[in-house]
mmCIF file as Biopython writes it, N, C-alpha, C and O atoms, coordinates in Angstrom:
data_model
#
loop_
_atom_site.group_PDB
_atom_site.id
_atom_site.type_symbol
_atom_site.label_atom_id
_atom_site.label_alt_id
_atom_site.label_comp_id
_atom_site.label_asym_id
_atom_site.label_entity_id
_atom_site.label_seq_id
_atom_site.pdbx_PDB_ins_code
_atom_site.Cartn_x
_atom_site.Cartn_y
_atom_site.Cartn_z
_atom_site.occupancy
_atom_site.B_iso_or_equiv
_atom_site.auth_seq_id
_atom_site.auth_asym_id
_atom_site.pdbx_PDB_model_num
ATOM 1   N N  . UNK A ? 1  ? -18.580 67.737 -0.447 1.0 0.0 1  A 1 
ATOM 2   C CA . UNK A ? 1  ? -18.370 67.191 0.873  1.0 0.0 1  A 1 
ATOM 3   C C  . UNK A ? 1  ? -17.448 65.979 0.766  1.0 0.0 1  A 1 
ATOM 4   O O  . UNK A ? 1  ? -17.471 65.260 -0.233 1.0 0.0 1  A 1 
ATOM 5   N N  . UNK A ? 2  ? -16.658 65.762 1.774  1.0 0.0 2  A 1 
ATOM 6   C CA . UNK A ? 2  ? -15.753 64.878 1.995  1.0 0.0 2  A 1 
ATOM 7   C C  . UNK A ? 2  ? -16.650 62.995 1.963  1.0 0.0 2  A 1 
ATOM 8   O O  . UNK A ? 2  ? -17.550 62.576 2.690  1.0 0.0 2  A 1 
ATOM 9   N N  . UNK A ? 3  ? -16.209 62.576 1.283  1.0 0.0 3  A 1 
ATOM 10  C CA . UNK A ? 3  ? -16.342 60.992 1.352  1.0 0.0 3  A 1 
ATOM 11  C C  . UNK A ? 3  ? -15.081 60.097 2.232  1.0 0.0 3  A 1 
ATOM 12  O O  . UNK A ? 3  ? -14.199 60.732 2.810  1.0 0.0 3  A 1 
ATOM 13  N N  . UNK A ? 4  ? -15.090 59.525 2.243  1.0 0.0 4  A 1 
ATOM 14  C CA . UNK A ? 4  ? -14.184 58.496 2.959  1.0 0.0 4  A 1 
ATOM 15  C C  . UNK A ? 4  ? -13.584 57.110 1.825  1.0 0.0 4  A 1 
ATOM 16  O O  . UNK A ? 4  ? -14.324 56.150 1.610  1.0 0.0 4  A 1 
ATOM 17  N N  . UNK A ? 5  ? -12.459 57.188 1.316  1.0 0.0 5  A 1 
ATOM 18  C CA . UNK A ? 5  ? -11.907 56.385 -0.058 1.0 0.0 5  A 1 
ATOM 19  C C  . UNK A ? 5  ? -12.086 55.289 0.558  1.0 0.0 5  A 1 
ATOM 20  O O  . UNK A ? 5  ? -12.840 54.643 -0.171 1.0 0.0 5  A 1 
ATOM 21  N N  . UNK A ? 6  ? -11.711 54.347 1.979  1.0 0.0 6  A 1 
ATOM 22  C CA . UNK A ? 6  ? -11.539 53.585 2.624  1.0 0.0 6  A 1 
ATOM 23  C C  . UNK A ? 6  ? -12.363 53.195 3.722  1.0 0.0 6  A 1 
ATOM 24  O O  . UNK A ? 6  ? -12.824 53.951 4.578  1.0 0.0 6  A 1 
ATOM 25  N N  . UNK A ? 7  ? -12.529 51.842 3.629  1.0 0.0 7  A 1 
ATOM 26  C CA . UNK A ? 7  ? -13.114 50.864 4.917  1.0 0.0 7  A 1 
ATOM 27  C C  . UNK A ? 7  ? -12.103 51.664 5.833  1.0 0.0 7  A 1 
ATOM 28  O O  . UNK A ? 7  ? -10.979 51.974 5.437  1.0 0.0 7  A 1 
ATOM 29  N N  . UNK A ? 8  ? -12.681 52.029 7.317  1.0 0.0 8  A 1 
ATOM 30  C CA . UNK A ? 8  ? -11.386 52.072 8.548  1.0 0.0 8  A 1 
ATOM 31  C C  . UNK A ? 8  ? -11.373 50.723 8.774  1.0 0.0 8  A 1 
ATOM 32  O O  . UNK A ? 8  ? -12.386 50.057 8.562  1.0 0.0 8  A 1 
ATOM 33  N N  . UNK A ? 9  ? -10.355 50.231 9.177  1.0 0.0 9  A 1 
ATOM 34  C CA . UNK A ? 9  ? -10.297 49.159 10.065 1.0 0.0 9  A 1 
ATOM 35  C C  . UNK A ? 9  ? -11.138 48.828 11.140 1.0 0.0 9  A 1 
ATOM 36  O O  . UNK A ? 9  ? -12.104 49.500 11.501 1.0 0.0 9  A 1 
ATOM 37  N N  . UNK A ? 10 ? -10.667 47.558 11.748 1.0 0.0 10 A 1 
ATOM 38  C CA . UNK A ? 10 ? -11.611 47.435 13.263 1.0 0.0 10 A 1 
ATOM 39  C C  . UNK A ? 10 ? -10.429 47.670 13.932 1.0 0.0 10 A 1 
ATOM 40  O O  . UNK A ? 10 ? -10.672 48.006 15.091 1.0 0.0 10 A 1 
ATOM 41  N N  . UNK A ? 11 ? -9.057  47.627 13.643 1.0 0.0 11 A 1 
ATOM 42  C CA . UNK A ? 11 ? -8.232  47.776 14.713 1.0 0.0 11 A 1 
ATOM 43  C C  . UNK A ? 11 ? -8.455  49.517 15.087 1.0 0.0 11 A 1 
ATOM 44  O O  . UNK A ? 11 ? -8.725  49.969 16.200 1.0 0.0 11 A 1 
ATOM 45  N N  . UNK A ? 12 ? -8.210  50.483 13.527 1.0 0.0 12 A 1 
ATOM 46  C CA . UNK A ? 12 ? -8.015  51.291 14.282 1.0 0.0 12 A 1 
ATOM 47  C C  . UNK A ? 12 ? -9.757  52.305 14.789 1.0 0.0 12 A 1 
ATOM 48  O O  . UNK A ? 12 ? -9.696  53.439 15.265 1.0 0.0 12 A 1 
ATOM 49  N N  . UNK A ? 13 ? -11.196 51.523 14.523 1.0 0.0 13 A 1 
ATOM 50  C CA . UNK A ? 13 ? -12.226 51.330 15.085 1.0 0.0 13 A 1 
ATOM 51  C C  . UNK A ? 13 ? -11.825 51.372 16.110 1.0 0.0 13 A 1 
ATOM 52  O O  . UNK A ? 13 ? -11.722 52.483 16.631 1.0 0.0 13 A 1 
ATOM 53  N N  . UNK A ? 14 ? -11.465 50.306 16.771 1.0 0.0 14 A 1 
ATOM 54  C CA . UNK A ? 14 ? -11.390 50.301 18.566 1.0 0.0 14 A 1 
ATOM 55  C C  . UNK A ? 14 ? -10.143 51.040 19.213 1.0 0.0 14 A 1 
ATOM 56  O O  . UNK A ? 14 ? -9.756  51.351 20.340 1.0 0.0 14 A 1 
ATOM 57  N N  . UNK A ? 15 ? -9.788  51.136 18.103 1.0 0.0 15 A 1 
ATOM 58  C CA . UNK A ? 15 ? -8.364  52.228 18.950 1.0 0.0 15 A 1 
ATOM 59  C C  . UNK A ? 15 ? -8.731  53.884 19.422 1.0 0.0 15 A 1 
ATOM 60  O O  . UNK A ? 15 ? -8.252  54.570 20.324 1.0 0.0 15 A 1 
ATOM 61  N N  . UNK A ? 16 ? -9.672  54.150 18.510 1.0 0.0 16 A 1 
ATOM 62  C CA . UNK A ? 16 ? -10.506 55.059 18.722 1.0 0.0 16 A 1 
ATOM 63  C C  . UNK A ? 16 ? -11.764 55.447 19.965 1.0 0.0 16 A 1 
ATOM 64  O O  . UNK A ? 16 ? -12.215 56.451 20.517 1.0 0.0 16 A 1 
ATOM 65  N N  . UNK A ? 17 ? -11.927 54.292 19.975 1.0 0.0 17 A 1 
ATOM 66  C CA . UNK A ? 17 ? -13.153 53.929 20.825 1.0 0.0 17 A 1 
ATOM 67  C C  . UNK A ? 17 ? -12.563 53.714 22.076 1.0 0.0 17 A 1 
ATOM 68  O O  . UNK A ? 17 ? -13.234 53.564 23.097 1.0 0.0 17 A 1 
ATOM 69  N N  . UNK A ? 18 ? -11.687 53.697 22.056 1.0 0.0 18 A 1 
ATOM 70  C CA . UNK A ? 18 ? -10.852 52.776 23.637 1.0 0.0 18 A 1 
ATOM 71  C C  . UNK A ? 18 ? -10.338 54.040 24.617 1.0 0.0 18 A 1 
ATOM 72  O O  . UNK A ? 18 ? -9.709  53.942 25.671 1.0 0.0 18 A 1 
ATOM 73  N N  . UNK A ? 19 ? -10.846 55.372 23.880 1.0 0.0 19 A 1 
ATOM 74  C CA . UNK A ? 19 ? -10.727 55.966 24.882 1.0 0.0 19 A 1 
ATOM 75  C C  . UNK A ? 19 ? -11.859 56.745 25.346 1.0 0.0 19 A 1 
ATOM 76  O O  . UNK A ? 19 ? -11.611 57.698 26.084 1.0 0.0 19 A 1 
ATOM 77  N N  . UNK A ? 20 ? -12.820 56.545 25.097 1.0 0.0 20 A 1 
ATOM 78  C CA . UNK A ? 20 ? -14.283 56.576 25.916 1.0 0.0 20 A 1 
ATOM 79  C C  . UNK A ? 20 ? -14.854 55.839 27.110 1.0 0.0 20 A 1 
ATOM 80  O O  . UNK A ? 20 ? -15.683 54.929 27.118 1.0 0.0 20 A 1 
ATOM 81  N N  . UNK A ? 21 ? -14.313 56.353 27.986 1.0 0.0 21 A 1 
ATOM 82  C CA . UNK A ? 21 ? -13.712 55.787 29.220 1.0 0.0 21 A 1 
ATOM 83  C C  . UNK A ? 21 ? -14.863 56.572 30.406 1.0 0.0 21 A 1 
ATOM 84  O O  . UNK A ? 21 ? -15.071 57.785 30.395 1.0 0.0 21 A 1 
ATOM 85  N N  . UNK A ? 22 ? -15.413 55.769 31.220 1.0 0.0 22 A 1 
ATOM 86  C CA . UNK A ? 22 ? -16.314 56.818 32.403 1.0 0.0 22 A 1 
ATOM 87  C C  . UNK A ? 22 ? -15.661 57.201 33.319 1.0 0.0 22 A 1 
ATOM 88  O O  . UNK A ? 22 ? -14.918 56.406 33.896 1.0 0.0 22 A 1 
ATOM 89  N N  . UNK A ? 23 ? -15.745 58.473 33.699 1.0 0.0 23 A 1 
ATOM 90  C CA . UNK A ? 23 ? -14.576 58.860 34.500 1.0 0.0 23 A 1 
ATOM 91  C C  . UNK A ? 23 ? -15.383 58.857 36.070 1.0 0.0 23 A 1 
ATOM 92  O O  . UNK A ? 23 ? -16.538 59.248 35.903 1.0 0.0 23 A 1 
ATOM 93  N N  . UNK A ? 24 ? -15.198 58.642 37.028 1.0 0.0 24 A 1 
ATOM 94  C CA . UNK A ? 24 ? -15.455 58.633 38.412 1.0 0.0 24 A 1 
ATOM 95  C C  . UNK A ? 24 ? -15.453 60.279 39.018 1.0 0.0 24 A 1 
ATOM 96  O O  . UNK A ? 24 ? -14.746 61.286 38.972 1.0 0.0 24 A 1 
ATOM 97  N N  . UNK A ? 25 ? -16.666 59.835 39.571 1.0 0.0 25 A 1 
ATOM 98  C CA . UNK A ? 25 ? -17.215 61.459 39.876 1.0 0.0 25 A 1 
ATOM 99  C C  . UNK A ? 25 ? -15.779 61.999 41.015 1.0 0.0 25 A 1 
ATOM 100 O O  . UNK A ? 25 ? -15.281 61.307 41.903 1.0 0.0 25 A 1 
ATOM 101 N N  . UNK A ? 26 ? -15.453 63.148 40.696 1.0 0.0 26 A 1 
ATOM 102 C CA . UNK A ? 26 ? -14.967 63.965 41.997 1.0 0.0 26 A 1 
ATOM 103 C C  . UNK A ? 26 ? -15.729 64.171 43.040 1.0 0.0 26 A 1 
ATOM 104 O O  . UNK A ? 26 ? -16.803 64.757 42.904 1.0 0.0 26 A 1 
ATOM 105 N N  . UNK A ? 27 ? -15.243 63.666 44.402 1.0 0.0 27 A 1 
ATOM 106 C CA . UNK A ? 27 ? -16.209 64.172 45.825 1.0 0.0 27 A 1 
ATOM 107 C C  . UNK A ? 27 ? -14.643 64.508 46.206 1.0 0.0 27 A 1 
ATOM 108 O O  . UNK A ? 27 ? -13.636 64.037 45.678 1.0 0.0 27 A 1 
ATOM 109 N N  . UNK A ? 28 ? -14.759 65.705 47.550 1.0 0.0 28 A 1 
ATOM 110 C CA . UNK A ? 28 ? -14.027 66.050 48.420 1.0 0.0 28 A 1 
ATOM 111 C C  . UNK A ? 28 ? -14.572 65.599 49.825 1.0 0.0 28 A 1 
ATOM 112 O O  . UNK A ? 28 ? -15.279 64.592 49.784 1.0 0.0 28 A 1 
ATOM 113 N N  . UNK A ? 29 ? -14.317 66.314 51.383 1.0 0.0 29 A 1 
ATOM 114 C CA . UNK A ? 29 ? -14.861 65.887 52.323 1.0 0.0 29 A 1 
ATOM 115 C C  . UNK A ? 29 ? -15.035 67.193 52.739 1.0 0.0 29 A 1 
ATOM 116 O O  . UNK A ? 29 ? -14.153 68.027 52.538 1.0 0.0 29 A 1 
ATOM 117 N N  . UNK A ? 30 ? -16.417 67.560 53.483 1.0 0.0 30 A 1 
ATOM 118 C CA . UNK A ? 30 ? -16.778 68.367 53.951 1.0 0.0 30 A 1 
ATOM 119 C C  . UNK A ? 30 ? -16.173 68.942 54.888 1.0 0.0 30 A 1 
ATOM 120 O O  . UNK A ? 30 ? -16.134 68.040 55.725 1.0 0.0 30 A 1 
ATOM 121 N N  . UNK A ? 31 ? -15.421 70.251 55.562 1.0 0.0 31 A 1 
ATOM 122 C CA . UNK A ? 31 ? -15.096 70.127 56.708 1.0 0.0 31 A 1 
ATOM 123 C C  . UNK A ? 31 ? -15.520 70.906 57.734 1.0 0.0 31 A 1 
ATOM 124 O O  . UNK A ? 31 ? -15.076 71.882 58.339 1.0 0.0 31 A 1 
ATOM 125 N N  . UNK A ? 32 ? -16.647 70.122 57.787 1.0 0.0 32 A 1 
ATOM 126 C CA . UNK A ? 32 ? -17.721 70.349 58.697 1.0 0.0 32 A 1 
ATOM 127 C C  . UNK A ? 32 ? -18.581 69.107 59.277 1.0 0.0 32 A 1 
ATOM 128 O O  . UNK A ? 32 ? -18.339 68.913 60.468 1.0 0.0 32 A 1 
ATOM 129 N N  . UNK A ? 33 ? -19.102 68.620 58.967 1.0 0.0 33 A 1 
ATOM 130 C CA . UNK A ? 33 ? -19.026 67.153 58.777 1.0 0.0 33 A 1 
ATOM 131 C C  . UNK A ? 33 ? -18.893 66.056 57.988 1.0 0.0 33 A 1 
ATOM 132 O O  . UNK A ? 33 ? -19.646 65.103 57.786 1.0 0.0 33 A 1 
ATOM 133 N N  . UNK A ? 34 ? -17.642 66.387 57.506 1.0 0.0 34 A 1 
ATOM 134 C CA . UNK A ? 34 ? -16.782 65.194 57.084 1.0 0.0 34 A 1 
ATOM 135 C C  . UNK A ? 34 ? -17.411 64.310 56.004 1.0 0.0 34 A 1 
ATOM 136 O O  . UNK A ? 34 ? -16.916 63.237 55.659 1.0 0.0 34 A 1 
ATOM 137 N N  . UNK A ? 35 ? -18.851 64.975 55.349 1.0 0.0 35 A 1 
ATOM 138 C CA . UNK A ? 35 ? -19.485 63.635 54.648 1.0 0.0 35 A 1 
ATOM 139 C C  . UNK A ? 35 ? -18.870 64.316 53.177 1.0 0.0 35 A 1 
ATOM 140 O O  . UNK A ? 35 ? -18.714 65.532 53.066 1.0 0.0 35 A 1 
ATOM 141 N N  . UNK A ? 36 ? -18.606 63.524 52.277 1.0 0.0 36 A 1 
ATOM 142 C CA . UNK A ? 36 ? -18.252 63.736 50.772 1.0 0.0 36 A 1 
ATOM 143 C C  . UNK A ? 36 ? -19.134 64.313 49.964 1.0 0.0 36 A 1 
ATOM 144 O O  . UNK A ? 36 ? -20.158 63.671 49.729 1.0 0.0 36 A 1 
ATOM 145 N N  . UNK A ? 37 ? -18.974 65.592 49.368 1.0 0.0 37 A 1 
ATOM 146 C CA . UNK A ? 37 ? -19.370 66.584 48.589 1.0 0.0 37 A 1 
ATOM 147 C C  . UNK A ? 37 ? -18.766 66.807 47.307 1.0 0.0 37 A 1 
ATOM 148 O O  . UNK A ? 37 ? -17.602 66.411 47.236 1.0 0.0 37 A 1 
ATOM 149 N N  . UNK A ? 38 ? -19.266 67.360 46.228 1.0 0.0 38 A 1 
ATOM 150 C CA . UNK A ? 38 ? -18.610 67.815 44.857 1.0 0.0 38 A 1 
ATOM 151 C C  . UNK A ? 38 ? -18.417 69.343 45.177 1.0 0.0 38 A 1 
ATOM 152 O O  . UNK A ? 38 ? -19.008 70.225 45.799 1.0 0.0 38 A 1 
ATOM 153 N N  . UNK A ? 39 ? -17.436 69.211 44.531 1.0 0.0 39 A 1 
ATOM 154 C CA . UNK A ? 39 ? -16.527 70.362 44.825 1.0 0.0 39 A 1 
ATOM 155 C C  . UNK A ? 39 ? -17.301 71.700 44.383 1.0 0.0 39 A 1 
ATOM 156 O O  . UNK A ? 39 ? -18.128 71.611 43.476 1.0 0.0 39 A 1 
ATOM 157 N N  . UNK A ? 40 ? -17.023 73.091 45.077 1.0 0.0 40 A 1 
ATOM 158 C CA . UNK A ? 40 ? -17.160 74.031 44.741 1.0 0.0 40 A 1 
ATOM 159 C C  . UNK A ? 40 ? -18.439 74.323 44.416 1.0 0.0 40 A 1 
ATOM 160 O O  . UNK A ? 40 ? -18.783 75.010 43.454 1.0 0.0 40 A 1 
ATOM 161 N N  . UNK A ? 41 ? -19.581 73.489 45.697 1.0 0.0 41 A 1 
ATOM 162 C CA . UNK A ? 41 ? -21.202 73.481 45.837 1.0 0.0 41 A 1 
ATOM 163 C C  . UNK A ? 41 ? -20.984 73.309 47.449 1.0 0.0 41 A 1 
ATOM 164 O O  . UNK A ? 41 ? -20.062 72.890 48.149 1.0 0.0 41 A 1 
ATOM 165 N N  . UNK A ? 42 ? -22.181 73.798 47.673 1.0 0.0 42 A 1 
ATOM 166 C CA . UNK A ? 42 ? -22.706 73.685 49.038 1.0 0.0 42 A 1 
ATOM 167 C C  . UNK A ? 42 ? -22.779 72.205 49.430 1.0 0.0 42 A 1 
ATOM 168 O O  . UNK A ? 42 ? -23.344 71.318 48.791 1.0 0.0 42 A 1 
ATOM 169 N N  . UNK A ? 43 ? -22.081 72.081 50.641 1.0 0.0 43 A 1 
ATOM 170 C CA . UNK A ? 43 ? -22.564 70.674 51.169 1.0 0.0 43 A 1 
ATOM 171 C C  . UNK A ? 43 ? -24.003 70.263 51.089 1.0 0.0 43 A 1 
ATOM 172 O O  . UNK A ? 43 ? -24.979 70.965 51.357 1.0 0.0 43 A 1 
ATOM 173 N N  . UNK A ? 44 ? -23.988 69.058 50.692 1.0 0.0 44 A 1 
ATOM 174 C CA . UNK A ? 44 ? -25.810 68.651 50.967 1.0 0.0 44 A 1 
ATOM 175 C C  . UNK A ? 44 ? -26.438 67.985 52.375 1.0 0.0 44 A 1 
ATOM 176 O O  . UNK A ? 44 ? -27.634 67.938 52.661 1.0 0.0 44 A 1 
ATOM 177 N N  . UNK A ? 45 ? -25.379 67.511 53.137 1.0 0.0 45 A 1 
ATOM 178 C CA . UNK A ? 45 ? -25.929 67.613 54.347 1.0 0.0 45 A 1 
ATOM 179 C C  . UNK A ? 45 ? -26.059 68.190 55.279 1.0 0.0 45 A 1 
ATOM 180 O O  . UNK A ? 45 ? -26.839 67.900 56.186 1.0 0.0 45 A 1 
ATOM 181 N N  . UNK A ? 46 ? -25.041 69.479 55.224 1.0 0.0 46 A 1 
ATOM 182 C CA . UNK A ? 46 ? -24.918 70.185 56.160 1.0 0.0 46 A 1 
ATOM 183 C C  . UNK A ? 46 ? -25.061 71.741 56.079 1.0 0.0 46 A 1 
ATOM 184 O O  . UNK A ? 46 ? -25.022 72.562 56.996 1.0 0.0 46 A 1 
ATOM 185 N N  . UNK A ? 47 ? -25.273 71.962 54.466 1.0 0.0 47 A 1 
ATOM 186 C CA . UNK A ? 47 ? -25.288 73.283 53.870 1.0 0.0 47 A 1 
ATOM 187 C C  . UNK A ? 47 ? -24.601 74.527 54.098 1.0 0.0 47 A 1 
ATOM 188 O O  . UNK A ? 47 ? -25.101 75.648 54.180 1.0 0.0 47 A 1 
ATOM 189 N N  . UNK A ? 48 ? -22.971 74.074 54.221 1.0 0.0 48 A 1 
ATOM 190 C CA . UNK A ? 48 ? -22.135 74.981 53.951 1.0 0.0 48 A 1 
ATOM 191 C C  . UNK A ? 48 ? -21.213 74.950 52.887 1.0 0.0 48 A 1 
ATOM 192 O O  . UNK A ? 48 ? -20.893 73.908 52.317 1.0 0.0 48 A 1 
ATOM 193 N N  . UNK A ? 49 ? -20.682 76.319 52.542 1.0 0.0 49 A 1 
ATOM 194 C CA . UNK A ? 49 ? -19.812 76.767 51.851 1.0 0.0 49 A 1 
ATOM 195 C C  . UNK A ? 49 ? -19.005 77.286 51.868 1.0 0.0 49 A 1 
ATOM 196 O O  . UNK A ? 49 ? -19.195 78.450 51.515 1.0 0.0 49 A 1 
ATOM 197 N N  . UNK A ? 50 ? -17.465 76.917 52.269 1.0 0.0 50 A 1 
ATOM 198 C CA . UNK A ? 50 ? -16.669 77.788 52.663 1.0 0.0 50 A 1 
ATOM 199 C C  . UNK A ? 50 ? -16.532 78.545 53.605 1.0 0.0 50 A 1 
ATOM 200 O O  . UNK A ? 50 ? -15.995 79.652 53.564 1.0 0.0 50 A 1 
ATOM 201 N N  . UNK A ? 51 ? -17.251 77.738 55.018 1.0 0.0 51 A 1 
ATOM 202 C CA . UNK A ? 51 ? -17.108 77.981 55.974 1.0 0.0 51 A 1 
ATOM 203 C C  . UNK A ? 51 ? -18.627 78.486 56.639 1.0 0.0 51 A 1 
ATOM 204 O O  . UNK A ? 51 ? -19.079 78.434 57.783 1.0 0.0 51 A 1 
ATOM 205 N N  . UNK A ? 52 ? -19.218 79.038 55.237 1.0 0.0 52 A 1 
ATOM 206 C CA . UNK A ? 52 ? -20.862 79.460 55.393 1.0 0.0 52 A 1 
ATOM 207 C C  . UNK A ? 52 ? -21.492 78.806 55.701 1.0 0.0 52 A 1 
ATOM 208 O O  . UNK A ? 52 ? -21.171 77.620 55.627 1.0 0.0 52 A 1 
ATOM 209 N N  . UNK A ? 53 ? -23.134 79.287 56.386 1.0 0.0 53 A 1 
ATOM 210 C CA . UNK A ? 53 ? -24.257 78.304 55.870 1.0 0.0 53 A 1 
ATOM 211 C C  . UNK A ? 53 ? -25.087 79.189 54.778 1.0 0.0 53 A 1 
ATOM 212 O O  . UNK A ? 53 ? -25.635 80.279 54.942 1.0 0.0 53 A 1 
ATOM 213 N N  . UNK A ? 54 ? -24.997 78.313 53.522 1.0 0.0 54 A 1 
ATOM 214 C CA . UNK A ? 54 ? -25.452 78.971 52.306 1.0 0.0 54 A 1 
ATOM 215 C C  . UNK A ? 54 ? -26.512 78.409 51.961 1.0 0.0 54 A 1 
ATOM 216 O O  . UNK A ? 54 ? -27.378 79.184 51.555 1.0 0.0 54 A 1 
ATOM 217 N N  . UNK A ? 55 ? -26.885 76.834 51.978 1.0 0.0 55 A 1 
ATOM 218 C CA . UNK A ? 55 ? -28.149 76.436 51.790 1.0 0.0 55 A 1 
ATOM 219 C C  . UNK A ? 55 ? -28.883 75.794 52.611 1.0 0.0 55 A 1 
ATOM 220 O O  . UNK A ? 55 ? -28.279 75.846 53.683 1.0 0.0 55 A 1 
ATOM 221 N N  . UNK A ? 56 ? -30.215 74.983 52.799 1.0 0.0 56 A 1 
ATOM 222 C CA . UNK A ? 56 ? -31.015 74.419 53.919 1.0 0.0 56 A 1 
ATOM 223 C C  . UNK A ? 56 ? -30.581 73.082 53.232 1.0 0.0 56 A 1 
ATOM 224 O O  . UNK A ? 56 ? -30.757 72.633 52.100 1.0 0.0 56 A 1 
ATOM 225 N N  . UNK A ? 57 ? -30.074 72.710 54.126 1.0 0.0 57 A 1 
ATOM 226 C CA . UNK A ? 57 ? -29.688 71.000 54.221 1.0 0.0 57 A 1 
ATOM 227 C C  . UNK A ? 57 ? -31.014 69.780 53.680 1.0 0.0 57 A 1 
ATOM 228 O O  . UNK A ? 57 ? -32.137 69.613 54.154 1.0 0.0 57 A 1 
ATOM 229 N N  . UNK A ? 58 ? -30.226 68.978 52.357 1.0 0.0 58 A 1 
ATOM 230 C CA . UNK A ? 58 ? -31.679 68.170 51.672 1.0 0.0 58 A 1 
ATOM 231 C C  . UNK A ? 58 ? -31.311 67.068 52.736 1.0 0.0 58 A 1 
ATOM 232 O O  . UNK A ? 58 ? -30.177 66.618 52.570 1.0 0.0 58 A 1 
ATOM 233 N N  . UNK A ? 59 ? -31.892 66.625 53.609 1.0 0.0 59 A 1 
ATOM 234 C CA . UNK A ? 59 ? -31.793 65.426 54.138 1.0 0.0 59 A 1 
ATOM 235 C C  . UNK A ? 59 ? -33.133 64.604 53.846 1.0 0.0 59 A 1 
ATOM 236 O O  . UNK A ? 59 ? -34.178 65.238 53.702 1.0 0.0 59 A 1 
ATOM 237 N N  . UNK A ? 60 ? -33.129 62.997 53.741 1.0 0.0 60 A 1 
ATOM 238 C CA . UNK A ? 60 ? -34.189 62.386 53.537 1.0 0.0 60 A 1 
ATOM 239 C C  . UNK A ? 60 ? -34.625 62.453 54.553 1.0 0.0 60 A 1 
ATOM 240 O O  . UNK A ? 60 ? -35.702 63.050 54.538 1.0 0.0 60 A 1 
ATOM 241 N N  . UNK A ? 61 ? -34.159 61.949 56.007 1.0 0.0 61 A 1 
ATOM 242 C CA . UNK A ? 61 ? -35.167 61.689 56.790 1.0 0.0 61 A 1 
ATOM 243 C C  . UNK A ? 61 ? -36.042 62.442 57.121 1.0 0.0 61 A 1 
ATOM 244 O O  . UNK A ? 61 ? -36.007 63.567 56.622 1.0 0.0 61 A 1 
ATOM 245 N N  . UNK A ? 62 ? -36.924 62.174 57.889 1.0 0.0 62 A 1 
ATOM 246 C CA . UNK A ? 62 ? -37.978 62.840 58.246 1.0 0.0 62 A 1 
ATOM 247 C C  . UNK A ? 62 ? -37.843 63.089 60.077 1.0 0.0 62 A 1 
ATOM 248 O O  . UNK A ? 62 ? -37.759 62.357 61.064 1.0 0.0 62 A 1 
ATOM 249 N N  . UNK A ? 63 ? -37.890 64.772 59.762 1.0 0.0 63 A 1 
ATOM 250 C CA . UNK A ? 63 ? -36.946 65.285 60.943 1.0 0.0 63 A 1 
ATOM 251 C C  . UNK A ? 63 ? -38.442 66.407 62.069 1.0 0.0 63 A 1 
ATOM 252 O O  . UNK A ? 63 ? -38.974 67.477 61.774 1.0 0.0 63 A 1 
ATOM 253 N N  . UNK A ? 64 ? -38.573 65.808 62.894 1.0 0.0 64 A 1 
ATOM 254 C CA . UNK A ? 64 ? -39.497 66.021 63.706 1.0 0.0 64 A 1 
ATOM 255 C C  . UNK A ? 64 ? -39.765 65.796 65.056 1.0 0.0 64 A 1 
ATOM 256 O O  . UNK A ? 64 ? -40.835 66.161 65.542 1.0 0.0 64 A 1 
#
């Protein structure tokens, strides 16, 4: 198995590291009502898909 002859550096340590980066979620906008969704899922407030209604809408409130 492979050993390593050499200390790495810290420069090139963090040069490495510097691209582990959090990337920001994708949302689109519903167009249906307009609230921001991830792509290529059923809206969660309004439970469509592509024009469908495909799922029952998770809303918190309490609807009565």
């Amino acid at each position: 198995m492979a050993v390593p002859k050499r200390k790495t550096s810290r420069s090139n340590t963090r040069s490495r590291r510097a691209n582990w980066k959090a990337v920001p979620a994708v949302l689109t906008t519903c167009p249906r009502c307009s609230q921001p969704t991830p792509p290529h899922q059923a809206c969660p407030s309004c439970g469509t898909y592509k024009g469908r209604h495909v799922a029952a809408a998770e809303r918190s409130e309490h609807q009565g």
